[in-house]
C-alpha positions as CSV (number, residue, x, y, z in Angstrom):
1,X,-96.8,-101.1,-29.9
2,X,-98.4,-99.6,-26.6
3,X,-95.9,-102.3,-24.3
4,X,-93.2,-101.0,-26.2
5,X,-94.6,-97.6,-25.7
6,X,-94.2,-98.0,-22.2
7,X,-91.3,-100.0,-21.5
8,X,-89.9,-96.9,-23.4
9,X,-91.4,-94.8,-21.0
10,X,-90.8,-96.4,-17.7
11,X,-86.7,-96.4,-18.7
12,X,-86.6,-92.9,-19.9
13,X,-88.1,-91.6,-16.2
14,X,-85.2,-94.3,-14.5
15,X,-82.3,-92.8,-16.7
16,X,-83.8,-88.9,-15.7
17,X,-84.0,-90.1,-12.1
18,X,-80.6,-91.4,-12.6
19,X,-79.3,-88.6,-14.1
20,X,-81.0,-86.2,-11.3
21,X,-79.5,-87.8,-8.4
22,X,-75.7,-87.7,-10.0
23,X,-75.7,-84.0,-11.1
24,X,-77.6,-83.2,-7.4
25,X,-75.0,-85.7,-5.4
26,X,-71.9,-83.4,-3.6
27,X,-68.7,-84.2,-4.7
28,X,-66.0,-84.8,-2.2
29,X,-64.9,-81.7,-2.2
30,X,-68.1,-80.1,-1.4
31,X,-68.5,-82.4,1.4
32,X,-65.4,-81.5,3.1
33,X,-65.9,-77.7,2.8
34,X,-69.2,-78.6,4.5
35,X,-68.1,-80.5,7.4
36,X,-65.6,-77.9,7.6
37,X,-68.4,-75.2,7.2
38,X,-70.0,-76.8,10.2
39,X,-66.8,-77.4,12.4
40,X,-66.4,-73.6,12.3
41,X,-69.8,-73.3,13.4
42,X,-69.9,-75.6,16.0
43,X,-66.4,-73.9,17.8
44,X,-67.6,-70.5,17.5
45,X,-70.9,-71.4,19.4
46,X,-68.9,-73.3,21.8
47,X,-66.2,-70.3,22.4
48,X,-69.1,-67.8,22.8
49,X,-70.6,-69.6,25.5
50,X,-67.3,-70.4,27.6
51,X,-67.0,-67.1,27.2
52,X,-70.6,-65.9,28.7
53,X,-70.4,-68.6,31.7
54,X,-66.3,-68.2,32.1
55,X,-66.6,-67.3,35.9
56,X,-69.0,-69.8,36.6
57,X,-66.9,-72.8,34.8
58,X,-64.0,-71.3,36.9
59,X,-65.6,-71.7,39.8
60,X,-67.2,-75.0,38.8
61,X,-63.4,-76.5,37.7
62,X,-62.0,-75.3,41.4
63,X,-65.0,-77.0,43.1
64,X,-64.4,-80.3,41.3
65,X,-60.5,-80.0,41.4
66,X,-60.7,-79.7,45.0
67,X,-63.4,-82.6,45.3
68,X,-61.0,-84.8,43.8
69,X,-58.0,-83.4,45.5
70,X,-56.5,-81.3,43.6
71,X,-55.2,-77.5,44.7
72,X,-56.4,-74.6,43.1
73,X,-55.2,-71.1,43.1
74,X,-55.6,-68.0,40.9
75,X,-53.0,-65.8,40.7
76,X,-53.6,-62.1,39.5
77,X,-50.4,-61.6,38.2
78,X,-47.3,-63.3,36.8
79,X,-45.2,-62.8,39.5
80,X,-47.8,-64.1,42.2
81,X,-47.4,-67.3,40.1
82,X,-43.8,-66.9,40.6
83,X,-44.1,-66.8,43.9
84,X,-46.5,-69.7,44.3
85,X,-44.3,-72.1,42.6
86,X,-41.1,-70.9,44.3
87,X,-42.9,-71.5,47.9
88,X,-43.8,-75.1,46.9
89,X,-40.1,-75.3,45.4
90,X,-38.9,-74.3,48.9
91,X,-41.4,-76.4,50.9
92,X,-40.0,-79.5,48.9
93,X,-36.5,-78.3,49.5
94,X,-36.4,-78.7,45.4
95,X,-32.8,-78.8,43.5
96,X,-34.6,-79.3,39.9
97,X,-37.8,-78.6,38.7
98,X,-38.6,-79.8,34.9
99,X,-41.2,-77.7,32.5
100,X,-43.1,-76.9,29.2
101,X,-41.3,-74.5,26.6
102,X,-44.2,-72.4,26.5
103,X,-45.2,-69.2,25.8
104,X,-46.8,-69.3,28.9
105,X,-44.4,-70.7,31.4
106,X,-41.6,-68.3,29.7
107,X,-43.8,-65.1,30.7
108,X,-43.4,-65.7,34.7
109,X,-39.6,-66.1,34.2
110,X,-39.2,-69.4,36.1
111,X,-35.4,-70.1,34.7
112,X,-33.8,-66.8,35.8
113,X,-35.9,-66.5,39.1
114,X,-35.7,-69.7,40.2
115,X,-31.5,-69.9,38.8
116,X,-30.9,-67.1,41.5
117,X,-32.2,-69.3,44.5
118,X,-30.0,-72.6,43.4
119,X,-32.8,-74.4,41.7
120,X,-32.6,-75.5,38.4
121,X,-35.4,-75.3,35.8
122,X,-34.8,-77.1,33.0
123,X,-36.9,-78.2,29.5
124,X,-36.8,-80.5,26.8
125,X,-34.6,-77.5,24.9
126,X,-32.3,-76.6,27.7
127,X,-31.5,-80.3,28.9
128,X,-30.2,-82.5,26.4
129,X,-30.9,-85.8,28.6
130,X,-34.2,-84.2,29.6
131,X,-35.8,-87.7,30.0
132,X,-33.0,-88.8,32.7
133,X,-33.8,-85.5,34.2
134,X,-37.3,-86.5,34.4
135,X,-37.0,-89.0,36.4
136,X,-35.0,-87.6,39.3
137,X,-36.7,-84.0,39.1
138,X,-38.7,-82.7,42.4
139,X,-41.4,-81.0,40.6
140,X,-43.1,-80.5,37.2
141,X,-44.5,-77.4,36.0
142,X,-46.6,-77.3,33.0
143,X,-49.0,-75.3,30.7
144,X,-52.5,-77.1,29.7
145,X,-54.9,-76.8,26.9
146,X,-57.9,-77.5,28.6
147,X,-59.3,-77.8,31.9
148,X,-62.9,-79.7,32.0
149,X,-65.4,-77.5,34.3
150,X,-68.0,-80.7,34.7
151,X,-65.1,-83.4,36.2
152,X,-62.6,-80.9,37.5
153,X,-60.0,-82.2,34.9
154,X,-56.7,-81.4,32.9
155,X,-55.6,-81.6,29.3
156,X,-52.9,-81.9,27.8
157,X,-51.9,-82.3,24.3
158,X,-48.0,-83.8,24.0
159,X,-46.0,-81.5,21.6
160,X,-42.6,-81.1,20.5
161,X,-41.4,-79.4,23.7
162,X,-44.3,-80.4,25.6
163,X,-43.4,-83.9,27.1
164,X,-45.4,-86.0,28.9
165,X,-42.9,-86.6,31.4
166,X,-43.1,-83.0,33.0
167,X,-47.0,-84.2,34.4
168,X,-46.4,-87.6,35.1
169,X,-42.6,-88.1,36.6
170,X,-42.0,-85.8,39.3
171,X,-43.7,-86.0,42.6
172,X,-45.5,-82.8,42.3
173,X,-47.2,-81.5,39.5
174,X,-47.8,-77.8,39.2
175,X,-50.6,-77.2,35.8
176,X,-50.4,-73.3,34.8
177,X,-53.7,-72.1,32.7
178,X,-55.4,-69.2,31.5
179,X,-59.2,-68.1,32.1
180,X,-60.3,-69.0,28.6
181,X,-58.9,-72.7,28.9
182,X,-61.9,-73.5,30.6
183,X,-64.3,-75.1,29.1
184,X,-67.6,-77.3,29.9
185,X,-66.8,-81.1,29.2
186,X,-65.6,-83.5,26.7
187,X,-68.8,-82.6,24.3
188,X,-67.2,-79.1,24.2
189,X,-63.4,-80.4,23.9
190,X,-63.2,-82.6,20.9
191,X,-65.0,-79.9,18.5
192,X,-62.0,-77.1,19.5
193,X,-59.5,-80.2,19.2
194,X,-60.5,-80.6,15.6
195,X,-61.1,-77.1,14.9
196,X,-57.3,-76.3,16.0
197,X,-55.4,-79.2,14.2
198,X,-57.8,-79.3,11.2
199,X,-56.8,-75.2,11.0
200,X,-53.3,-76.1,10.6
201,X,-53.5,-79.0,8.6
202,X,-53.0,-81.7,10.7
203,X,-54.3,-84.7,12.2
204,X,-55.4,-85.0,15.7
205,X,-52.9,-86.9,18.0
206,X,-53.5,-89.8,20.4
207,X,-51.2,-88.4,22.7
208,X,-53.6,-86.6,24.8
209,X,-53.3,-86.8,29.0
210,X,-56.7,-86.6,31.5
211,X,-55.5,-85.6,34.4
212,X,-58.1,-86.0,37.5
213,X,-56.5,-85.0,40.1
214,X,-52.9,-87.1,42.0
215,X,-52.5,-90.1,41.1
216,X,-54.6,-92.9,42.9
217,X,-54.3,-96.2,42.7
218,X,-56.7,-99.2,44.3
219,X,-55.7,-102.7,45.2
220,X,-57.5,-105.8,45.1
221,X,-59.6,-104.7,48.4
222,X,-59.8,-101.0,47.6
223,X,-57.8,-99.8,49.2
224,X,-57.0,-96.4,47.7
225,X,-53.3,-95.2,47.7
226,X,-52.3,-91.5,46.4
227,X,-49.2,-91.0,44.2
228,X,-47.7,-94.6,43.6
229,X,-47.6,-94.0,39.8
230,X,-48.0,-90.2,39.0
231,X,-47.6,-87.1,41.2
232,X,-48.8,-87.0,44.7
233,X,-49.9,-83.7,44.5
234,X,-51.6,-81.6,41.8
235,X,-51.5,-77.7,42.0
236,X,-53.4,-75.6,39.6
237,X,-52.4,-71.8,38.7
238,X,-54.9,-70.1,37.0
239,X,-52.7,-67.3,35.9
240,X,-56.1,-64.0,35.6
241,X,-53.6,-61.4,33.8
């Protein structure tokens, strides 16, 4: 009677313990709302500290930009960006010049401005064989969604309207960003990544460009050459107002 007595006993606490650890264990549900929980958490640090340090991660991204060989200007207003872009347009004696449909790009007014000096500025909207385009185009102007303060380095998410081509075709490539695109690093960039695609319900892409400067290329005995399979030159506009 007592070893049954206890056999008893030692099976009743395993089906409690049992029992405690199902009732206690999250459901799946739970667990996302969690991890989302802590996503949200994660960004808003991140934001609130680009945002106490922005003009030193401005300054740090033109350092390293420039280290690398980049160009870096900041224009105070939308029509100093204009200008910028139509000097380099006239430098490179430019007939087309390819871009983003973005909010961004549309506020300094390149296809009107640039239409009544004979240079054309068209997008994946505007030109139906945009990639053709592409190819032969002088110059690329584009938006960004992050610039990397630590490595002096773009990014760019491909969209619908967005293309690839824009940075990576033409032989110059002109990058357009605002103050608060500047962030620290990579640690910093995949968290807001997340945070902005898990917001609107959808899944990150893999299309995703690092720019680092031109394009540089290396043979067998290092030797380095600039520009054989990307732009040759890289101009960033930070655009302040």
């Amino acid at each position: 009677m007592i070893a049954t007595s206890a056999r008893e006993e030692i099976l009743g606490d395993i089906r409690r313990a049992l029992e405690t650890e199902v009732t206690s264990a999250p459901s799946p549900a739970e667990t996302v709302a969690a991890q989302r929980r802590q996503l949200d958490q994660s960004v808003f640090a991140i934001k609130k500290d680009c945002e106490q340090r922005r003009d030193d991660l401005i300054k740090q991204f033109a350092t390293e930009l420039l280290a690398v060989g980049g160009r870096f200007y900041a224009a105070p207003t939308g029509e100093a960006a204009f200008q910028y872009v139509e000097q380099l347009a006239s430098d490179r004696r430019a007939k087309t010049i390819i871009g983003w449909d973005t909010q961004l790009i549309d506020g300094i007014d390149l296809t009107e401005r640039l239409g009544a000096t004979g240079i054309s500025f068209l997008t994946e909207r505007t030109d139906r064989e945009f990639m053709r385009t592409a190819v032969e185009a002088d110059i690329g102007v584009s938006a960004i969604d992050y610039a990397l303060a630590e490595t002096g380095t773009l990014v760019l998410v491909a969209r619908k309207g967005q293309a690839r081509s824009v940075s990576l075709l033409p032989p110059i490539h002109i990058a357009v960003m605002k103050p608060e695109q500047v962030i620290p690093g990579l640690c910093e960039l995949f968290p807001l990544l997340r945070g902005e695609t898990e917001a609107g319900g959808r899944v990150l892409t893999s299309a995703i460009t690092f720019i680092t400067g031109p394009s540089r290329t290396a043979d067998i005995e290092l030797t380095l050459v600039v520009g054989v399979h990307g732009p040759q030159q890289l101009h960033v506009v930070l655009l302040e107002n």
